[in-house]
Phi, psi and omega in degrees: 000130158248207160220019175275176179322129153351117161255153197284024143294295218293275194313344154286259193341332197284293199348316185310330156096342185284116159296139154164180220301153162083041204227168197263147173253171197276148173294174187252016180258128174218179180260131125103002164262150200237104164298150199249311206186118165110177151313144181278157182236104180298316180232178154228045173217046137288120173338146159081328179242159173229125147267162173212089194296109177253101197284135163198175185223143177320305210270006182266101197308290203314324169283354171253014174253317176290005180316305161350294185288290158002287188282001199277327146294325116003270181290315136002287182274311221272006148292353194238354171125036197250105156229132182264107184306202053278122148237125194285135183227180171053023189261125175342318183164157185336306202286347153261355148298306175299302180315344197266338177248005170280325164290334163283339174068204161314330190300330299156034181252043186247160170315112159248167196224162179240138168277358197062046162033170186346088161122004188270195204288322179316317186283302222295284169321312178264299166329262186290291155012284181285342197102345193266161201210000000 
């Protein structure tokens, strides 16, 4: 997926309402995301930066062992234009995603976001969007 201008491939595909390679991704001003930690990210066609939106949940064994890596990376890149999503999806509700990254501390220091859990414009745009389940 990118997010630089429209190529007229990208703009059949977006019409299509389906993500998948090569298709422009929906902005992160969604109803119902919630910054958790770090700056909000308004756009994703800044100069100079890649992003990397990392979908993950309290209750996902395999999404919290890659926190590590995640950060590790983080730290590694973001200073050089490495910018890192966390986004929490699918979750009951806010207060255990906020409780789950006030407990990581530092292990957890690139942006999270809340998607506004289970039915929101995020899974709808993105989510459902992409195929994922």
């Amino acid at each position: 997926m990118v997010a630089q201008d429209k190529a007229p491939e990208a703009e059949a595909k977006e019409e299509s309402g389906k993500l998948e390679i090569g298709s422009t991704v929906p902005s992160l001003q969604l109803e119902g995301i919630e910054w958790l930690q770090g700056e909000p990210v308004s756009s994703l066609n800044e100069k100079g930066k890649v992003y990397m939106i990392e979908c993950w949940a309290t209750w996902c064994g395999p999404c919290i062992a890659s926190i590590p890596h995640i950060n590790e990376l983080h730290k590694k890149f973001g200073d050089k234009g490495f910018v890192i999503v966390g986004m929490n999806v699918w979750e009951d509700g806010i207060e255990k995603a906020k409780d789950f990254v006030s407990g990581q501390g530092d292990k957890m220091s690139y942006r999270v976001a809340y998607s506004g859990g289970k039915g929101s414009e995020f899974e709808n745009k993105w989510l459902k969007a992409a195929d994922i389940k």
